[in-house]
C-alpha positions as CSV (number, residue, x, y, z in Angstrom):
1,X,-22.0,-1.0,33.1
2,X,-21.8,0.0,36.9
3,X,-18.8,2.0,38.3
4,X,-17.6,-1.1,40.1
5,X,-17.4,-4.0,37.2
6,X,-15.6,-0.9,35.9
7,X,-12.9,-0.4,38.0
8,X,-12.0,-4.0,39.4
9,X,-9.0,-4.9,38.1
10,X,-8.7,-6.8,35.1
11,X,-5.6,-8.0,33.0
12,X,-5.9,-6.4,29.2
13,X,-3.3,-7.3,26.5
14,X,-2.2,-4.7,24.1
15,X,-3.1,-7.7,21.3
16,X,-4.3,-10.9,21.9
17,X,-4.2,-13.6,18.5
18,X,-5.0,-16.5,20.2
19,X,-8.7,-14.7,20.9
20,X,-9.0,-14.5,17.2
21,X,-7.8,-17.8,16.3
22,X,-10.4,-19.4,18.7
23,X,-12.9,-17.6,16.5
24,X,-12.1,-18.8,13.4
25,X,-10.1,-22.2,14.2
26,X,-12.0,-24.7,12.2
27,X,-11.8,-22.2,8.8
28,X,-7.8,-21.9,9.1
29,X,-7.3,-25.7,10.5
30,X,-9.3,-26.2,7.5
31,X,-7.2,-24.4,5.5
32,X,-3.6,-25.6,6.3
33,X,-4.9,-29.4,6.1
34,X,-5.6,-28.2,2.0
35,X,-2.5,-26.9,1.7
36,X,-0.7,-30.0,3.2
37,X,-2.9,-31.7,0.9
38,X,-1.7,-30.9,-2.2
39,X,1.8,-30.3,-0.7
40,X,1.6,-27.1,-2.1
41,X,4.1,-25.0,0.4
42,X,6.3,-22.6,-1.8
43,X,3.7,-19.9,-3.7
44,X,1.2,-22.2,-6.2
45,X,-2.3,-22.1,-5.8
46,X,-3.6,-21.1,-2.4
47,X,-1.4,-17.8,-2.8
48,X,-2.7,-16.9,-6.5
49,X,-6.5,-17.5,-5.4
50,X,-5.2,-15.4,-1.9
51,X,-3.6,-12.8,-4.5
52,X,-7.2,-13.0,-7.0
53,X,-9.2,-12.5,-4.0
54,X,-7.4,-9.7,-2.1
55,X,-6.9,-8.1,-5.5
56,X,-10.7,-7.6,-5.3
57,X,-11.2,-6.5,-2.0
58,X,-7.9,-3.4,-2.5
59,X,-10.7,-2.9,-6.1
60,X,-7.7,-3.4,-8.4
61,X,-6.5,-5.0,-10.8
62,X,-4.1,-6.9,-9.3
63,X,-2.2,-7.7,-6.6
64,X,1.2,-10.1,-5.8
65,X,1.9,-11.9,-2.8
66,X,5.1,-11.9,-1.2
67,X,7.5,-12.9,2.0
68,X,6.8,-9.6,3.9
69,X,6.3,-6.1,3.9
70,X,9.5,-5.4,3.6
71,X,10.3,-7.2,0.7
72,X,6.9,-5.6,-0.7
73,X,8.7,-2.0,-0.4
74,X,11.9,-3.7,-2.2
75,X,10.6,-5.2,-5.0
76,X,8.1,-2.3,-5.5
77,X,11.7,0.3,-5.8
78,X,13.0,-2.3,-7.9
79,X,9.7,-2.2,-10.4
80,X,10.0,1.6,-10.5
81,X,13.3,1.5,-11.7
82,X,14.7,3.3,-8.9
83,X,18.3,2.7,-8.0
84,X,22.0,4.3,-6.8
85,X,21.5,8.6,-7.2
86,X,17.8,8.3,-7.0
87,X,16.2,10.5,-4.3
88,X,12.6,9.3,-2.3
89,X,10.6,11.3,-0.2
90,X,9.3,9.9,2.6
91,X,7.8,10.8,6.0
92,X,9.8,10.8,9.4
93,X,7.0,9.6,11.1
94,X,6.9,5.7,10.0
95,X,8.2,2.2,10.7
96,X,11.9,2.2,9.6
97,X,11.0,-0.7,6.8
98,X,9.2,2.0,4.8
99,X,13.0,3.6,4.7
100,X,14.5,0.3,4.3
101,X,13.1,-0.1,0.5
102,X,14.5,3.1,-0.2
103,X,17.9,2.3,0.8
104,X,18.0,-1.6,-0.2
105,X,17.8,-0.4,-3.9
106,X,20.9,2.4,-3.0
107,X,19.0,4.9,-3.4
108,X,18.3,7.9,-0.4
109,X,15.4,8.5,1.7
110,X,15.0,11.9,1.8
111,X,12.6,12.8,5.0
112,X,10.0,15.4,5.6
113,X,7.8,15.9,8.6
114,X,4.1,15.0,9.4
115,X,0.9,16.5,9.7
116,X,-1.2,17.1,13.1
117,X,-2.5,13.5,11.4
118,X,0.6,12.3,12.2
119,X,0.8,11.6,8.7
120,X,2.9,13.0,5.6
121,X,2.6,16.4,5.4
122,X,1.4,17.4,2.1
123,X,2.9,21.5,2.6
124,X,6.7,19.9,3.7
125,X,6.5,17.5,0.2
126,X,7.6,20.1,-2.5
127,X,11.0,22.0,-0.8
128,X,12.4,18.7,-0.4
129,X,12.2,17.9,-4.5
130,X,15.6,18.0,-6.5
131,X,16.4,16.6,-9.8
132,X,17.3,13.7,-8.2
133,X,13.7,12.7,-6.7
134,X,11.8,9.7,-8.7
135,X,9.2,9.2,-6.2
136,X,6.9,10.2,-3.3
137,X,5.9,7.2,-0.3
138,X,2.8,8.1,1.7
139,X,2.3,6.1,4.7
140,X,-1.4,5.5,5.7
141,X,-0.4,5.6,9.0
142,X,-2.2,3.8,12.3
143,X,-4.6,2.7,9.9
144,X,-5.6,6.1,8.6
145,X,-5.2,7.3,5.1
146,X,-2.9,10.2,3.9
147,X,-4.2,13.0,2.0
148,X,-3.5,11.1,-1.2
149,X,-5.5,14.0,-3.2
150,X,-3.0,16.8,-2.2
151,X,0.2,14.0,-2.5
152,X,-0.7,12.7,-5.7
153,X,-1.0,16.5,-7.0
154,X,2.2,17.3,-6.2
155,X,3.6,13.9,-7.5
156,X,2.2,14.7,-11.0
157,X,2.9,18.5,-10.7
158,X,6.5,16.9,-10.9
159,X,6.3,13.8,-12.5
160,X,7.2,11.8,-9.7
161,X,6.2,8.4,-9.0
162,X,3.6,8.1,-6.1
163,X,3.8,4.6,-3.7
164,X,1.5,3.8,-0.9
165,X,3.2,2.4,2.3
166,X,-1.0,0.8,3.2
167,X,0.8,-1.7,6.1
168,X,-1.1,-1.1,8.4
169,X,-4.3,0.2,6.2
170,X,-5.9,-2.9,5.1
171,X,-9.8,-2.0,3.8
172,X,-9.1,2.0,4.6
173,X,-11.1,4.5,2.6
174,X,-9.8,7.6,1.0
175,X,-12.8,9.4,-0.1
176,X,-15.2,6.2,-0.3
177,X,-12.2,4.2,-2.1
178,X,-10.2,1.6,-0.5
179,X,-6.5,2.4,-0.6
180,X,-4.3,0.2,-2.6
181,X,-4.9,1.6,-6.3
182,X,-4.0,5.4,-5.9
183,X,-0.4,4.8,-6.6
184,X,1.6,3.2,-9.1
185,X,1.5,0.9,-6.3
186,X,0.9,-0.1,-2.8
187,X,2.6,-2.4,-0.3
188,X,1.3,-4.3,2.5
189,X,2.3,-6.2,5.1
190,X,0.6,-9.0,6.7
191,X,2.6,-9.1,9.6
192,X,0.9,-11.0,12.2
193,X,-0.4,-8.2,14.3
194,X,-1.4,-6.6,11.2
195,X,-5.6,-6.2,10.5
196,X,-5.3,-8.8,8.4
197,X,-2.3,-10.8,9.8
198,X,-0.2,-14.1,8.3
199,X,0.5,-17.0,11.0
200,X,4.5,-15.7,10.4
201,X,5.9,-13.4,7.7
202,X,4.1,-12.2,4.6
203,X,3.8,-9.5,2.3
204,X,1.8,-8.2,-0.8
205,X,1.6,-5.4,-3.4
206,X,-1.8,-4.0,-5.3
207,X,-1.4,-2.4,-8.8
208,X,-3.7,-1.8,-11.9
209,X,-0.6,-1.6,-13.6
210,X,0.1,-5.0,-15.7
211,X,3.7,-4.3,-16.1
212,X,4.9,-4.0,-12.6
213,X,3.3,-7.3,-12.0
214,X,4.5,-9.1,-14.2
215,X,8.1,-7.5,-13.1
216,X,7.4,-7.9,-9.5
217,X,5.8,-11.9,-10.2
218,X,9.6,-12.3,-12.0
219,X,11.8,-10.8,-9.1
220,X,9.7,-12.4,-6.2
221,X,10.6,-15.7,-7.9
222,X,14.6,-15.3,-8.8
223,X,14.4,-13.3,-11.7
224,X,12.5,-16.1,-13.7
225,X,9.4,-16.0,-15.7
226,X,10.2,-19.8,-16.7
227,X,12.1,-22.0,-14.5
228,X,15.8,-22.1,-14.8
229,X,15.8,-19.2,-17.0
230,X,16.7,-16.1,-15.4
231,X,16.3,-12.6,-17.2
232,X,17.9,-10.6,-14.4
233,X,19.2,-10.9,-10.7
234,X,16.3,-11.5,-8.5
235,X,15.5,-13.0,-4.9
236,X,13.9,-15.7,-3.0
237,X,10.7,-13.7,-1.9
238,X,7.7,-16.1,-2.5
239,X,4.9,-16.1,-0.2
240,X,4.5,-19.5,1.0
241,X,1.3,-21.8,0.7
242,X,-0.1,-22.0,4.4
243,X,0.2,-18.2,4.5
244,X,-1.7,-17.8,1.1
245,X,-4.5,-20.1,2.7
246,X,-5.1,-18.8,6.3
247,X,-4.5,-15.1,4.9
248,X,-8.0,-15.9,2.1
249,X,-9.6,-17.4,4.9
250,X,-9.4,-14.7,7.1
251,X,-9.9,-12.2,4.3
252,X,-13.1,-12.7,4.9
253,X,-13.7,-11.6,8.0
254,X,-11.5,-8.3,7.6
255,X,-14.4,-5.8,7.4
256,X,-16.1,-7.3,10.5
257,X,-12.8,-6.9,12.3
258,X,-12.3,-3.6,11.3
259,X,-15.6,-2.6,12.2
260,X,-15.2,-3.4,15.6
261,X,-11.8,-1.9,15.4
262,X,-13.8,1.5,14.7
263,X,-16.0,1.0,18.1
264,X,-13.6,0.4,20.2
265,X,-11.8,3.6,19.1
266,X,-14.9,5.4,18.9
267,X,-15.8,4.3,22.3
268,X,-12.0,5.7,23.7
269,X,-13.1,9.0,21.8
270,X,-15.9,9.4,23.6
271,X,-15.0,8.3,27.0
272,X,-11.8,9.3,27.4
273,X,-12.0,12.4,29.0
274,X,-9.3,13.1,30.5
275,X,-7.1,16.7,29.9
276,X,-4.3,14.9,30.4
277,X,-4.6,12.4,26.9
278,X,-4.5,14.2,23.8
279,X,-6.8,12.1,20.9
280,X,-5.6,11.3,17.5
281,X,-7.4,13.8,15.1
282,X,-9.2,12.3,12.5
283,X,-9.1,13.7,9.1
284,X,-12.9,13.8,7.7
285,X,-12.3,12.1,3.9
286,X,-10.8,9.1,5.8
287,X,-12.0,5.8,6.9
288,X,-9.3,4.7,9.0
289,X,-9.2,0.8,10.3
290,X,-7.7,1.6,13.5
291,X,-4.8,-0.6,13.3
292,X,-3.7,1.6,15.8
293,X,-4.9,4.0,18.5
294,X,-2.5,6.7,19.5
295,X,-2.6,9.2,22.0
296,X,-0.1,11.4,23.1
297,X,0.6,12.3,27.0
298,X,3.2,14.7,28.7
299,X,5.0,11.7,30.2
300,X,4.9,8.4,28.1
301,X,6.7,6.5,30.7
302,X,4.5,7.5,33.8
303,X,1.2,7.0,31.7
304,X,3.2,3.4,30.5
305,X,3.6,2.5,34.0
306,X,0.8,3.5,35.6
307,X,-1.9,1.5,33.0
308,X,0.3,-1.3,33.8
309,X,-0.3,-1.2,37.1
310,X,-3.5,-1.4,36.5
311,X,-3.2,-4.5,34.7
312,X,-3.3,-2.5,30.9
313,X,-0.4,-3.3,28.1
314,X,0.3,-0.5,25.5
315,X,2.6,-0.6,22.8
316,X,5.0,2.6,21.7
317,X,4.9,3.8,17.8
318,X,7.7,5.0,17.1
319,X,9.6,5.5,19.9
320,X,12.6,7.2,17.6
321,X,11.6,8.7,14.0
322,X,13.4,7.2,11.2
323,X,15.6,10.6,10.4
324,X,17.6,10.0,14.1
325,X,18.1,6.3,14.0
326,X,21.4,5.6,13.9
327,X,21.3,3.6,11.0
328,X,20.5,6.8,9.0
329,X,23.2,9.0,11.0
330,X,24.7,9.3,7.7
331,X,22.7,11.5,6.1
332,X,23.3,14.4,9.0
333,X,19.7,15.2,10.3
334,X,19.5,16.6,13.9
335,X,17.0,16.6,16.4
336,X,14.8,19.7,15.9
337,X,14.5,19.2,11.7
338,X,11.2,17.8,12.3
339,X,9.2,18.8,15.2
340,X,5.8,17.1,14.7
341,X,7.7,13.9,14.3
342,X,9.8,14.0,17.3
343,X,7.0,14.7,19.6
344,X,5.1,12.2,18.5
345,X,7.6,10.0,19.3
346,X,8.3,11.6,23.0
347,X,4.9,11.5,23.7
348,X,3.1,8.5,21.7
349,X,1.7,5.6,23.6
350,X,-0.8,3.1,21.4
351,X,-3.8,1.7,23.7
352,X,-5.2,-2.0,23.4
353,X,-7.4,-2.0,20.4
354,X,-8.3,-5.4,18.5
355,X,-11.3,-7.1,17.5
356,X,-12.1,-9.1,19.9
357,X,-11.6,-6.7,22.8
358,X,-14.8,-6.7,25.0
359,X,-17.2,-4.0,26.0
360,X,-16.1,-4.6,29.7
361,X,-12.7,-4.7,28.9
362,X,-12.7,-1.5,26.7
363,X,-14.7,0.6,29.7
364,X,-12.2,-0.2,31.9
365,X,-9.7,1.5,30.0
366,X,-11.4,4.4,29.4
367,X,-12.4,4.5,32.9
368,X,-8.8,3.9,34.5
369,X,-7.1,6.2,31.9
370,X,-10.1,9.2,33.1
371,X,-8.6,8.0,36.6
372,X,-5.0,9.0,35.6
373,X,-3.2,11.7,37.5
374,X,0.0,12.8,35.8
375,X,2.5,13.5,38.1
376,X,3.5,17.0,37.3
């Protein structure tokens, strides 16, 4: 591609789902005329085959659909047993709802910083462990797994419970494996910017553990194994039919989209040049999917600003770590109890990065951002 196509303006969003709609229109139109069909809106069929199919693709046993990611963290606490006095370590460095499962079940998230992965650090894990502790989260993070090896030793070491936060790590490898089946556990979200992304809320959990899904099935579904019979409190946190449909039809197209997810970042790591744009390091057992690209630059804003400018959206993740929101001023952190963590969060900005992002388009990021001159 010449130096001109390259550097006349274009307009690039940070995600685009009408693009991948357009690709696959007829399968999901297809899809949600099935479920209208056999009116078959609140869980039923098109989620269990979803839940069959996606249990295949995570390679375990099983896996339960549900009304978000969110929920998914809930009901996973719940399973586990853990509850009010309980203690769960978690990293800083994640979306809050990883937290919010923690808390929901009244037990505390106890924080710990990340790696130069910008994942959990494996070294910060055991000085945080009390009597209290029942369980470890690890995040797979942007897409790329945590070191689930050096985690899961240190979560037998004390028998603690280990759950995988895979939200935004749908077909990541750890080690040749797809993530999902490490744990006792993992959650997903299918959030609709996710890799593999519902047309509105939805959620799922993997397990080759029989018992937590037969739980989980109960509490998605009011507490009730049989209807209007109700062993224990539970909640309203089916997946719905149309999402169950259009998530097994694009199932199927989820390595191909993360495939291309992996050129396009591999194409920022090789043409982004610039001194000014630190790269995310890549740990060498993982397969990431790239949910996310994330590069850190002395002045968020004035990078932020001056990629718009030049017609380029970017996303920020996390702009505040999860140990200084305010909804967690309770539990006294300060700024400076997690360095790594916090200057992630100073300094993160998330480039465009989706499947159906073009060659063109792509070069022209990596040739405006090699064009960026910081201001100090």
């Amino acid at each position: 591609m010449d130096q001109e196509k390259a550097t006349k303006k274009m307009n690039i969003p940070f995600l685009d789902l009408k693009r991948q709609y357009e690709t696959i229109a007829t399968e999901v139109d297809h899809a949600l005329k099935a479920v209208i069909a056999k009116t078959a809106f609140a869980g039923g069929p098109f989620v269990a085959s979803f839940e069959e199919h996606f249990a295949k693709y995570c390679e375990t046993d099983y896996a339960i659909g549900c009304n978000s990611g969110t929920s998914a963290l809930h009901l996973a606490m719940l399973a586990l047993g853990i509850g009010a006095g309980d203690e769960v370590i978690l990293p800083a460095n994640t979306f809050v709802a990883t937290a919010w499962g923690v808390s929901y079940v009244n037990a505390t998230p106890v924080f710990v910083d990340c790696d130069d992965y910008w994942n959990i650090d494996p070294a910060a894990i055991e000085a945080k462990i009390t009597d209290k502790t029942k369980a470890i989260v690890g995040v797979h993070l942007y897409g790329q797994p945590f070191d689930v090896d050096a985690v899961s030793a240190i979560a037998k070491k004390h028998n603690l419970f280990l759950l995988e936060d895979a939200a935004q790590a749908h077909g990541a490898r750890y080690k040749g494996t797809r993530v999902g089946g490490f744990g006792e556990m993992a959650c997903f979200s299918f959030y609709p910017g996710k890799n593999l992304g519902a047309y509105g809320e939805g959620g799922g959990i993997s397990t080759n553990n029989a018992a937590y899904r037969d739980h989980i099935f109960s509490l998605r579904n009011h507490g009730s194994q049989q209807r209007y019979y109700h062993d224990e409190v539970g909640f309203n946190m089916r997946m719905d039919g149309f999402q169950g449909a259009i998530l097994e039809a694009k199932l199927k197209h989820l390595d191909a989209w993360n495939d291309r997810r992996r050129a396009v970042a591999k194409a920022y790591s090789e043409g982004i040049t610039n001194a000014a744009v630190a790269l995310p390091k890549l740990q060498s057992f993982a397969e990431s999917v790239f949910h996310l690209y994330v590069v850190t630059v002395a002045d968020k804003n004035d990078f932020i600003e001056y990629l718009k400018a030049e017609g380029i959206s970017t996303g920020q993740h996390y702009p505040v770590p999860c140990h200084l929101q305010k909804a967690y001023a309770d539990l006294n952190y300060q700024r400076g109890d997690f360095p790594k963590s916090e200057f992630l969060a100073d300094h993160c900005v998330s480039l465009p990065i989706f499947a159906e992002l073009t060659t063109e388009e792509v070069s022209y990021i990596v040739a405006k951002i090699n064009q960026y001159q910081p201001k100090v």
